[in-house]
VOGU-3710 file (C-alpha; in Angstrom, 3 decimals, decimal comma):
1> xxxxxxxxxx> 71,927/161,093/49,279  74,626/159,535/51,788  74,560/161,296/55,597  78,471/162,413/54,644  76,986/164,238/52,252  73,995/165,931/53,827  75,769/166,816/56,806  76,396/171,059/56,410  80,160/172,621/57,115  80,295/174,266/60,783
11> xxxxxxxxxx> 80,197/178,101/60,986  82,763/180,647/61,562  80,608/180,767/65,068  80,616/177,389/65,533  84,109/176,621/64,763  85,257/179,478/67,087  82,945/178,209/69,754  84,658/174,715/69,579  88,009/176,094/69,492  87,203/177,867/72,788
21> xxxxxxxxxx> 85,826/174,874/74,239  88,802/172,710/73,414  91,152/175,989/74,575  89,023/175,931/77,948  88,882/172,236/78,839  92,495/172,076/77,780  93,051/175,097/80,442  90,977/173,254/82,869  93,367/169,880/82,555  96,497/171,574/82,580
31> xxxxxxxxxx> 95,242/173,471/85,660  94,577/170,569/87,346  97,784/168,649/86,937  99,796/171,823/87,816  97,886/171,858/90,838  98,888/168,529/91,352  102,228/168,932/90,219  102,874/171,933/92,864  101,138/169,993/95,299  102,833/166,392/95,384
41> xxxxxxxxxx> 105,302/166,046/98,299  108,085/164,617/96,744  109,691/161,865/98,771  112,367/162,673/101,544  114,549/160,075/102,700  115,851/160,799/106,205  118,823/158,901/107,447  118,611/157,268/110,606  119,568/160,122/113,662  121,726/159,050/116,376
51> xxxxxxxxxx> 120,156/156,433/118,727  119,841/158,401/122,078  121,753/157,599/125,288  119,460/155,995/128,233  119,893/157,822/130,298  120,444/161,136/128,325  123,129/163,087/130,216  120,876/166,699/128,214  118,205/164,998/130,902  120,172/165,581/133,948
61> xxxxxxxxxx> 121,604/169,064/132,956  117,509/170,261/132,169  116,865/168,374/135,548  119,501/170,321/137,583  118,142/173,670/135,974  114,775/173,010/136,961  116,274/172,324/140,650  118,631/175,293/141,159  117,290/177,655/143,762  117,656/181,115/142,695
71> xxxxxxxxxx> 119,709/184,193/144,871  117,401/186,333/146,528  119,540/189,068/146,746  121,932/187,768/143,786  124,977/186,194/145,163  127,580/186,826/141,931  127,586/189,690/139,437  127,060/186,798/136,999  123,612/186,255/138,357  122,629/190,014/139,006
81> xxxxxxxxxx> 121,458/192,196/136,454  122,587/195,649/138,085  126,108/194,539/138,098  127,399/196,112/141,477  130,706/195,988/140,757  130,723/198,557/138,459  127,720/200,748/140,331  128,127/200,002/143,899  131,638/198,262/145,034  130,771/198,493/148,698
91> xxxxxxxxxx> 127,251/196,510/148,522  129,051/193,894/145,891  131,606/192,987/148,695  128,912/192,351/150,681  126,193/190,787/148,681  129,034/188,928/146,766  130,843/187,529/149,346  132,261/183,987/149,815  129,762/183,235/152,435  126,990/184,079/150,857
101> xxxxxxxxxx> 128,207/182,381/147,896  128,770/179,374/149,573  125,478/179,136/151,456  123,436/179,323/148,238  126,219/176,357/146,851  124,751/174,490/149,918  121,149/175,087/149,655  121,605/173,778/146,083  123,469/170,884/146,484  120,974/168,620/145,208
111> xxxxxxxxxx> 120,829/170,297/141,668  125,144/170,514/141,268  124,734/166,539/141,940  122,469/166,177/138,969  124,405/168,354/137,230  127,573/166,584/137,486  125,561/162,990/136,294  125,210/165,326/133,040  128,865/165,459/133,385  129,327/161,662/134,067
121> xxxxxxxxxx> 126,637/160,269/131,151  126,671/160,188/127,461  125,033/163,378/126,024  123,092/164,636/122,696  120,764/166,941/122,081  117,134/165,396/122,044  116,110/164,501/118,590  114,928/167,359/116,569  113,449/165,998/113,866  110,707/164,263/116,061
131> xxxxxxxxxx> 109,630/167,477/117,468  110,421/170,345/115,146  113,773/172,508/115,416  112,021/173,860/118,170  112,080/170,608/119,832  113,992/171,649/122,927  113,921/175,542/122,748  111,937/175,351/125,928  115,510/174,039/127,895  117,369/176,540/126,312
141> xxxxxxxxxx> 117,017/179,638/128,647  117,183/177,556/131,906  120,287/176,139/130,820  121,604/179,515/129,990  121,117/179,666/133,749  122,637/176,676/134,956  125,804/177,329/132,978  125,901/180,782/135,045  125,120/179,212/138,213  128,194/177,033/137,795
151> xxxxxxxxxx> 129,709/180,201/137,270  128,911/181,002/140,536  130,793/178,037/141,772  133,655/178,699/139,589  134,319/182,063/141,314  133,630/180,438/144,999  136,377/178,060/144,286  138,693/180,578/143,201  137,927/183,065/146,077  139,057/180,337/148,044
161> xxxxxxxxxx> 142,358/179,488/146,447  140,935/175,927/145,187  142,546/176,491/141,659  141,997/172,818/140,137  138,391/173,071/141,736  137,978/176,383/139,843  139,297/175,570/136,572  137,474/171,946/136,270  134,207/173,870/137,564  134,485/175,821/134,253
171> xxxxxxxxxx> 135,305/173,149/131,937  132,074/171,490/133,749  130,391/174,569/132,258  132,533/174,118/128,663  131,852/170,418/128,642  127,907/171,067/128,604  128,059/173,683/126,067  129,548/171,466/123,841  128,011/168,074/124,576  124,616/169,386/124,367
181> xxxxxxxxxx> 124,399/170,587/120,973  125,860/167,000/119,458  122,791/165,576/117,179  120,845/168,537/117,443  120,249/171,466/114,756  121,284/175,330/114,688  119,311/176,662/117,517  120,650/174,316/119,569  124,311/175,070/118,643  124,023/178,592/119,157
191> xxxxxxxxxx> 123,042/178,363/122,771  125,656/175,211/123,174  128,287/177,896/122,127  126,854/180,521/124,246  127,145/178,478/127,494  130,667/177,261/126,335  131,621/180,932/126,301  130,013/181,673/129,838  132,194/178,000/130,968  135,566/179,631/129,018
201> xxxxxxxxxx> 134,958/183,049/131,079  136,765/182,814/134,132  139,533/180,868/132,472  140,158/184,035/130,266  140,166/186,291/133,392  142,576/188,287/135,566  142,688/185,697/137,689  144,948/183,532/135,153  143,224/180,213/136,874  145,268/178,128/134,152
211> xxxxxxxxxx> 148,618/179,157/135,316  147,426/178,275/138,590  147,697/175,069/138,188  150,904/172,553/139,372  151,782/170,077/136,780  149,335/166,703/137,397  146,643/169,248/137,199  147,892/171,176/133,878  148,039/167,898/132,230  144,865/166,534/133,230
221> xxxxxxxxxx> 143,046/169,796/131,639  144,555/169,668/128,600  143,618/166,237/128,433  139,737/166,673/130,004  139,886/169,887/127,120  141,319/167,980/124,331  138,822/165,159/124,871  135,889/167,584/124,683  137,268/168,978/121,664  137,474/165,717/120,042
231> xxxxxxxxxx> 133,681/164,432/120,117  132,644/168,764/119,685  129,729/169,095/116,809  131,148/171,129/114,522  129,438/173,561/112,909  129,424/171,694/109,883  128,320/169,328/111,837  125,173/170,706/112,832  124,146/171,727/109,487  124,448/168,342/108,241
241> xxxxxxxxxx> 121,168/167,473/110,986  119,635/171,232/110,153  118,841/170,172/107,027  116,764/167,374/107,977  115,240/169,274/111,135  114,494/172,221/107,796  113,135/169,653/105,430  110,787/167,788/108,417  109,544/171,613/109,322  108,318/172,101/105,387
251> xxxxxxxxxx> 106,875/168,386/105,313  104,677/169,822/108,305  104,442/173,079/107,266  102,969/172,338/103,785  100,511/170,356/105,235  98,261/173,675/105,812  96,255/174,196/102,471  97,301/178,052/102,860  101,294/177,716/103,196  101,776/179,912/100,249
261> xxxxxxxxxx> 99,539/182,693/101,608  102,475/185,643/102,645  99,613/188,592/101,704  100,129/189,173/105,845  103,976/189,865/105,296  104,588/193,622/105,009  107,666/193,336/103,133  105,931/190,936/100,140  105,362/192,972/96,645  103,227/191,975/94,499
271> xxxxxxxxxx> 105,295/190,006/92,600  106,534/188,032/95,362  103,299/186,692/96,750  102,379/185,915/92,960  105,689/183,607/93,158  104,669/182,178/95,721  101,037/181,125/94,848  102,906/179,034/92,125  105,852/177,756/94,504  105,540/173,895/94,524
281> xxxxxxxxxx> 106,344/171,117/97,493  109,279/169,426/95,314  110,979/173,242/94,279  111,066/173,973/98,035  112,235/171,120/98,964  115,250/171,286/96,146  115,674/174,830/97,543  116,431/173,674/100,665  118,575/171,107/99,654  120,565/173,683/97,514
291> xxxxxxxxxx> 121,076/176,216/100,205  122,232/173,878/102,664  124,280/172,041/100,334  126,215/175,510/99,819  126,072/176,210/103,543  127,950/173,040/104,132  130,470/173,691/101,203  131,155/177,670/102,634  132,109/176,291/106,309  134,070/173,489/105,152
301> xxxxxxxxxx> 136,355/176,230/103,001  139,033/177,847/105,116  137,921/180,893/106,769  139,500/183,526/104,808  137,709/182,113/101,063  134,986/183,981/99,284  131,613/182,884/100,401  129,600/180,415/98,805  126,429/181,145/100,611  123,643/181,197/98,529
311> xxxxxxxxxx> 120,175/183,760/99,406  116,677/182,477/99,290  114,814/183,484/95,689  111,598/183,458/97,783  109,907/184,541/101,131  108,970/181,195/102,155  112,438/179,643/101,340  113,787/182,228/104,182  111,793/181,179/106,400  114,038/177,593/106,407
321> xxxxxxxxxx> 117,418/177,933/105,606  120,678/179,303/106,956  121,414/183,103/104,987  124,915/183,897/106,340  128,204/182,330/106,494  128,582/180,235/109,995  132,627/180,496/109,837  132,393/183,822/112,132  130,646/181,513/114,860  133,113/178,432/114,342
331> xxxxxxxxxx> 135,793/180,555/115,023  134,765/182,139/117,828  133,750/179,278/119,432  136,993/176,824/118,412  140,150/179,667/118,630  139,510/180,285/122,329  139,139/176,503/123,112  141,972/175,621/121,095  144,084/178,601/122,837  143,115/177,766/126,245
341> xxxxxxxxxx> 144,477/174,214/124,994  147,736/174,768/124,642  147,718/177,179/127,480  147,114/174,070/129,630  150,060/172,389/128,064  152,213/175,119/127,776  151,724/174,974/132,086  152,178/171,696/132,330  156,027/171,324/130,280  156,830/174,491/131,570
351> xxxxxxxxxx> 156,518/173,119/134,690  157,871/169,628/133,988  160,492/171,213/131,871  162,194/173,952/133,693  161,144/176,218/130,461  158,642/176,578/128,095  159,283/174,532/124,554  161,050/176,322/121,694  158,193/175,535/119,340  154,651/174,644/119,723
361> xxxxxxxxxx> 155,268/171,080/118,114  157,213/169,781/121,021  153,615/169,664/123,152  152,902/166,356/121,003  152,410/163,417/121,319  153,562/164,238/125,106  151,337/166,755/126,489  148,319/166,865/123,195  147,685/164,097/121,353  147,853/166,919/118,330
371> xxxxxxxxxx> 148,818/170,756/118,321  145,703/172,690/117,013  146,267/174,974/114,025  144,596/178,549/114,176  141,314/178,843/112,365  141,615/182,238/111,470  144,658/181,196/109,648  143,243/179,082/107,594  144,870/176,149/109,627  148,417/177,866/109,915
381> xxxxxxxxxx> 150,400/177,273/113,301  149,180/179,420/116,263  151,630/182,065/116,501  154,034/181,696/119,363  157,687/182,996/121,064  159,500/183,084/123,864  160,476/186,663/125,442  161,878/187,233/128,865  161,251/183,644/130,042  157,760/183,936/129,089
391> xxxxxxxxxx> 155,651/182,851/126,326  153,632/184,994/123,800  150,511/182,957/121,749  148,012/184,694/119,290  145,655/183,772/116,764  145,351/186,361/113,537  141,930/186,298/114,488  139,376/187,365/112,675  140,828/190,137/110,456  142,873/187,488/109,213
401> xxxxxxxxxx> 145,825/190,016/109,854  149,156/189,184/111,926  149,640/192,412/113,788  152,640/190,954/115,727  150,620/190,043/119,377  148,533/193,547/119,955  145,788/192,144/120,905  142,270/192,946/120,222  140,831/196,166/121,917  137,826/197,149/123,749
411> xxxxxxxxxx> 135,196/199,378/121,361  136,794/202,808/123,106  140,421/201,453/121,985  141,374/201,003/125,679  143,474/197,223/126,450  143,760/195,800/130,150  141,011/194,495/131,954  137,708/196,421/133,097  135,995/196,204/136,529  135,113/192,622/136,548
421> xxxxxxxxxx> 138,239/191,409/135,828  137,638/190,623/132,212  140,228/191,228/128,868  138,532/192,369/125,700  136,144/189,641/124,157  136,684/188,541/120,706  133,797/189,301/118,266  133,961/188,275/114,399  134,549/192,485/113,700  137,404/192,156/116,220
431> xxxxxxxxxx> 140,529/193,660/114,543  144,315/192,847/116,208  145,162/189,590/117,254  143,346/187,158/119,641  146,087/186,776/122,277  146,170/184,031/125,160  146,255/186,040/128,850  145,255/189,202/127,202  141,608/188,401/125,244  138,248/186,397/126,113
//
């Protein structure tokens, strides 16, 4: 008898016992390489940031924040919290006077000379993708304050009738706001635009410091204006480098063997933190990659398109993308620049001229290398006439309606300027048109 032939069939038991064991260790493989699957770090290839200016003019403007003395009483309701003009007009003439304004300008002399080395060297934003996106978000509030100490300085020039002084104090201010966010990522933007709307300010007040101006001095802030318009970081820009700053954040992020773990987040159901246990490394990073791929299509459509924004399909995704259109932030940020532009040039033929020109298109190649288009228009001309000698200039703004100049209210539907001076500020819900000498 052969051993093929003694050896007995398997049992019913047996065979089901095999069959689980194969089932099992085949569960136990497949297991593993999902695990490794969802765990390999797929490969990110970061082009080469911008090489760094030595010395870094962002350097000097964080060294002239950490210098700057602050008012003890506050010299400028810029720098005071109470606001005395509106509460207490008697004390504000005192504790706001020139004097006192110009003996804190003195006793900080030493930080307004670092600050205008900012001015005088090349400047981007320190490299975020070394660091983090939260690389430099310890500068960020002290230059806040700088920008409103030069605000300070703005309104002390002014109060003494030193109009170019005044209006190249601000685009100091405007200069930084916009310099400083070149190379960087979002955060850094958003504050850049928020100190290039404290610099913009006074130029947009009661005061009318641009029509101030003789003729040298119109043309030399259009051109100083133009020129920091021309090397601005877009906001397209900036979302080019926030992807890499997002993808270098999940590289680190993903390191800690818990990264899927959102059980803490009060807002997870159940089935999102089950998604998430089985998120892998290489889906988040093609999620990211997706999202700001659309982020960068949306700004680069005209402003009045349909969005292409895409949401995060998971928690953790949120936590590193962009979820909401950035045009509202371009615009508000480029329309009052590029208004404040041709008011600049406007001054300046006006001046030259004898009259202001028939059409906006006669301010090239003479007075602007190139007249600006309105944003809210979806890069139609800014809208412009001449009426009693004088000029009237709008942007559509951000209703994307021509109401014909009316400008844009404040929230109690009252126009004309409040107690500091100040027209109506632009906001992306701002409905009526943003118009030059009447809006900020």
């Amino acid at each position: 008898m052969t051993a093929s032939s003694s050896r007995r069939p398997l049992s019913r038991g047996e065979k089901w016992l095999l069959g689980f064991s194969m089932l099992l260790l085949a569960g136990f493989v497949g297991v593993g390489l999902f695990a490794t699957k969802i765990n390999t770090a797929p490969a990110i290839v970061f082009p080469t940031p911008l090489p760094r200016p030595t010395p870094n003019g962002y350097d000097f403007y964080v060294a002239s924040a950490r210098a700057m003395k602050p008012a003890t009483p506050p010299v400028d309701a810029v720098n005071d919290s109470q606001n005395l003009l509106e509460t207490n007009p008697q004390l504000a003439a005192k504790n706001y006077s020139l004097a006192r304004k110009t003996a804190w300008l003195r006793a900080n002399a030493t930080a307004f000379a670092l600050f205008q080395k900012g001015i005088a060297t090349p400047c981007l934003h320190p490299d975020a993708r070394v660091g983090g996106s939260m690389v430099a978000f310890g500068s960020y509030g002290s230059l806040r304050e700088l920008a409103r100490a030069k605000m300070i300085e703005t309104h002390a020039f002014a109060l003494q009738k030193r109009w170019n002084d005044a209006v190249n104090s601000s685009l100091d201010t405007v200069q930084m706001g916009s310099d400083m966010a070149r190379g960087g990522a979002l955060i850094g933007k958003l504050v850049g635009t928020a100190i290039v709307a404290i610099g913009r300010d006074p130029l947009n007040s009661s005061d009318f410091l641009p029509e101030k101006l003789n003729g040298p001095q119109s043309r030399a802030a259009a051109k100083r204006l133009e020129s920091i318009l021309r090397r601005r970081a877009s906001y397209r820009d900036v979302l080019q480098e926030a992807r890499w700053v997002s993808l270098n954040d999940f590289a680190r992020f993903s390191q800690n063997p818990k990264w899927r773990d959102i059980s803490s987040d009060p807002n997870a159901t159940w089935r999102q933190k089950v998604e998430a246990r089985l998120l892998s490394k290489d889906g988040m990073v093609q999620g990211i990659n997706e999202s700001f791929d659309a982020q960068i299509a949306d700004i680069s459509q005209p402003y009045n398109s349909p969005s292409l924004v895409k949401q995060p399909d998971n928690l953790i995704l949120d936590s590193f993308v962009v979820k909401q259109s950035l045009r509202p932030q371009e615009g508000r940020e480029i329309v009052p620049l590029n208004v404040l532009l041709l008011r600049f040039a406007l001054r300046a033929y006006q001046l030259e001229n004898g009259a202001f020109p028939a059409s906006l298109n006669q301010l090239a190649p003479k007075y602007l290398q190139k007249v600006p288009t309105d944003y809210y228009a979806d890069g139609a001309e800014f809208r412009y006439r001449i009426k009693n000698g004088d000029y009237e200039l709008w942007s559509v703004g951000p209703d994307g309606k021509d109401n014909g100049g009316v400008p844009i209210k404040w929230r109690d539907g009252k126009v004309g300027v409040n107690k500091n001076g100040r027209f109506p500020m632009l906001t992306p819900e701002s409905t009526g048109d943003y118009v030059a000498r009447r809006n900020r």
